[in-house]
Structure formats: C-alpha cells, structure tokens
N, C-alpha and C positions, 0 to 999 in steps of 0.2 A: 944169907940175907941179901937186897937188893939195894942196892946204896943209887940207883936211878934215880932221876928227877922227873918229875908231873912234866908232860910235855905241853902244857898250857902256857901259853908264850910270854904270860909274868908271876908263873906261880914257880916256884923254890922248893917247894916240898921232897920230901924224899918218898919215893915209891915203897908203900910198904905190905902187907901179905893178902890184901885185899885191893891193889891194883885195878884200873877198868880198862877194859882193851877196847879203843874203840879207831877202827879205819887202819889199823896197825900203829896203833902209837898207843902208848901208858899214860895213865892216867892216874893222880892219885887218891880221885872221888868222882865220882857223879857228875857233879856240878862243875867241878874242869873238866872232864870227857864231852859233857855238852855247850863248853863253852860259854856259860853262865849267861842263858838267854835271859832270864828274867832278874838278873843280879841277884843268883843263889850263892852265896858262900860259900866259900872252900872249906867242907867238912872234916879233911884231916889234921885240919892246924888251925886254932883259934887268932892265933897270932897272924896267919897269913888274908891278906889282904886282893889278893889276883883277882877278884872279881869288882873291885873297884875302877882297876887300870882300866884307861877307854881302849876302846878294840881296835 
C-alpha cells in the first residue's frame, strides 16, 4: 500500500489505489492533479479542504 501524500501543495491526503499521475507527480484525485481550476473539491476526503487554500 502507498502511504504518499497528494502532491497538491495544501492537500494531506494519502495516495491511495487510484492515484493520478499527472507531469510526474501523484495525485490523489482529479481535482488536485488539475489544481482545482474551478474550486473542485478534493474527492478522496470529505474532510479535506485544499481547494479552498488561495494559490
């Protein structure tokens, strides 16, 4: 199992089996791999909040 964290530079998530590689970094949904252009929420964790943080 991969104990990594979402390389989104205020998300905490932990990388889990469903991963998105994007540019060579992990991601641990969609919407931190694209850097939550439209203020999409981070779909692996209700609790987490990263797409709030300003950029």
């Amino acid at each position: 199992m991969n104990e990594q964290t979402c390389a989104c530079p205020h998300c905490n998530c932990k990388l889990g089996e469903h991963a998105v590689v994007r540019h060579g970094k992990h991601y641990c949904c969609q919407a931190c791999a694209e850097h939550h252009p439209h203020g999409e929420p981070c779909t692996a964790s209700s609790s987490c909040h990263c797409a709030d943080k300003p950029k």
